[in-house]
C-alpha positions, 0 to 999 in steps of 0.5 A: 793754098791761102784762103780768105773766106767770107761767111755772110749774115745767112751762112751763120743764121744759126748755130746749125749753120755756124757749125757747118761753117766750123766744119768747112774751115776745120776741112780746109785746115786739115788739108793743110791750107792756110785759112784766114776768116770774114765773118759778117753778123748773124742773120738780120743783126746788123739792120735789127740793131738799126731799126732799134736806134730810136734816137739821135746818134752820132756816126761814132755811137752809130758805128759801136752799136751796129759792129755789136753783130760782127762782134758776135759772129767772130767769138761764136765762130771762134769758139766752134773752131777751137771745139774742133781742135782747130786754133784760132782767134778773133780779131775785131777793132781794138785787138792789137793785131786788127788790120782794116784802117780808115780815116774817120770818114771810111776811107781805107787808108792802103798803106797801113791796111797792107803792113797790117795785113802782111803781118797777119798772113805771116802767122797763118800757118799756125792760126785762123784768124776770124775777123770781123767784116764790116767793120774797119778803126781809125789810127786811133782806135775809133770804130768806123764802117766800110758801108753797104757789102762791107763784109764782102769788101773787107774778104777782098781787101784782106784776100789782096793784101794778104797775097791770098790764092783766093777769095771765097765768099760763102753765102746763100744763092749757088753763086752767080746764076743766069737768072732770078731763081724764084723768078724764072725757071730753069735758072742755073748756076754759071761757073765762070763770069768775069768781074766787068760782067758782075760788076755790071749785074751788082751795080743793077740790083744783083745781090752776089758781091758787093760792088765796092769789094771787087775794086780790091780784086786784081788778076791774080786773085781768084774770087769764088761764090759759093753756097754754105750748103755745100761745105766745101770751100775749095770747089764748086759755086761761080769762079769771079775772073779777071780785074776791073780797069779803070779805062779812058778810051776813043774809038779810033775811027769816026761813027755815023749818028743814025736817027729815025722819028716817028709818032709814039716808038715808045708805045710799039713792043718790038720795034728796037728789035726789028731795026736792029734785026734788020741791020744785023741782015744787012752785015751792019754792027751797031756801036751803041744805040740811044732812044728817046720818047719819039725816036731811036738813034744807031750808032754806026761806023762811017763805012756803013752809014750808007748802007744802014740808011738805006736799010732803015729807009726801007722800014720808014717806007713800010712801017706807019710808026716810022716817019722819017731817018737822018744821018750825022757823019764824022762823030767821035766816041770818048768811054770812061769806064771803072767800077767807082763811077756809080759811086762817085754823085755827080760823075756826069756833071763832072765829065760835061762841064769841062766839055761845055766850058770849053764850047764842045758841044755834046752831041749825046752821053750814053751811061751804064752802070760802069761807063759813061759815053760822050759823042763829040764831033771828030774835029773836037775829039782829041780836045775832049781826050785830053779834058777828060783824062785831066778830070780823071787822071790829073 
């Protein structure tokens, strides 16, 4: 296989673990993969040298100073690899051979990245190249950064566009698990998630992959997280599925808009859930669900809307928390979905005001962490389609 494999800042914390990370590469070698290397910078380097910057710099001075890290990590690598009878050089901004082009605000530019990178695949098999992560130069030789989970990103990029079978990113958690291990107990590890599910979990604070590197993974790339403890690259660790697609979607038949009111909801643990349990008892699915301070809105199709607010009345009826239920037939849902919206400031603003300059009016936004939910009246459906899609695939 061709492996592109990714060693965080924790993986080479010490020469103990640069030397664990040197022996699975060397394994992989031996076994007659192809192996190209991410390295990102030892331990805590990279935020230690930006904690050192007392003074005014420059993005430029800024960018030279914090790739110092990086910069070690591939020489200190590279050399445990050679110890091992394993040839390999290290690449890092301003090497004749270094792959990753941005323009000068950090924008990969694609084209010259992929030329870049198909000619560096072209000489796996005789060598491992250790590039430093993080870190990408403009056209003209000047130092830029891929931001936040940089590294992760530059292991993706160069796993797409080196036609890789897999990414491996090697770090210190057993992959993906179902929990916060030093949070809850009995947190295990899951070997399979799709990347619109870990999208969604990295977007809300889970620190697995970066966000950013999964926009590069396409289906026929597998992504792998693995612990460095393990020493195998080639199995175990959570196997990351599928591709993130940026999608503009109407739900084709119309929705009823279910509200009930009722003195402090917010304050009453529980009272999402027994409405819910109670339509679910009733063989009423729910499309979405919105709450505010006094009240809880479900989404419903047309077809149940009847039912669903018979079933909800008998709960106002019974439930002093509850006072009254109302119901908007013949809404329509508009969903923007793809991995960049949380990167993108003022996404929202973006999708509302086309709508509202063109007098629809919103009937509500629902959002989470990679899609955005706008509720329209039916009649004005295939009107705020056609805005929306102008916005985003104009």
């Amino acid at each position: 296989m061709r492996v592109v494999a990714k060693f965080g800042g924790t993986s080479l914390g010490s020469g103990d673990r640069i030397n664990r990370a040197a022996d699975s590469i060397a394994a992989a070698v031996e076994q007659g993969h192809e192996i190209a290397v991410v390295a990102s910078a030892m331990g805590s380097t990279t935020d230690d040298l930006l904690d050192e910057i007392k003074f005014e710099a420059d993005d430029k001075d800024r960018a030279e100073i914090v790739s110092m890290g990086e910069r070690t990590s591939v020489r200190m690598l590279k050399a445990a690899l050679s110890s091992r009878g394993v040839e390999a050089k290290f690449l890092e901004p301003g090497s004749d051979e270094w792959p990753v082009i941005t323009d000068e605000y950090g924008e990969v530019d694609v084209a010259e990245t992929t030329k870049r990178a198909e000619q560096l695949a072209a000489d796996l098999d005789g060598v491992v190249p250790v590039i430093t992560g993080f870190l990408a130069q403009t056209i003209d030789g000047e130092v830029t950064t891929l931001g936040r989970g940089g590294s992760d990103t530059t292991a993706v990029m160069m796993g797409k566009y080196m036609d890789a079978d897999e990414v491996v990113i090697v770090t210190d958690v057993e992959g993906v698990m179902t929990g916060d291990p030093h949070v809850v107990e009995g947190a295990r590890n899951v070997g399979r998630i799709t990347v619109d599910e870990l999208r969604n979990l990295s977007f809300r604070g889970a620190e697995v992959v970066a966000p950013s590197a999964l926009s590069y993974k396409d289906a026929a790339l597998n992504v792998r997280v693995v612990h460095y403890q393990h020493g195998d690259l080639l199995t175990g660790g959570t196997l990351i599925e599928g591709e993130f697609q940026n999608l503009i979607d109407m739900e084709d038949n119309p929705l009823s808009c279910i509200t009930l009111a009722g003195r402090a909801i917010r304050n009453r643990p529980g009272i999402l859930a027994e409405l819910a349990q109670a339509l679910r008892e009733a063989n009423v699915n729910i499309d979405s669900v919105a709450s505010g301070m006094d009240s809880i809105t479900f989404y419903v199709g047309d077809d149940d809307a009847e039912l669903a607010e018979t079933v909800l009345h008998e709960r106002v009826i019974s439930d002093e928390t509850l006072s009254s239920v109302t119901v908007e037939d013949d809404i329509a849902v508009v969903r923007v979905t793809g991995g960049e919206l949380p990167n993108r400031p003022g996404i929202i603003l973006d999708i509302v005001r086309p709508i509202s300059d063109a007098g629809i009016n919103i009937h509500d936004v629902i959002t989470s962490a990679t899609s955005v939910a706008i509720f329209v009246a039916w009649d004005d459906r295939e009107e705020t389609l056609r805005i929306i899609q102008d916005e985003f695939q104009g």
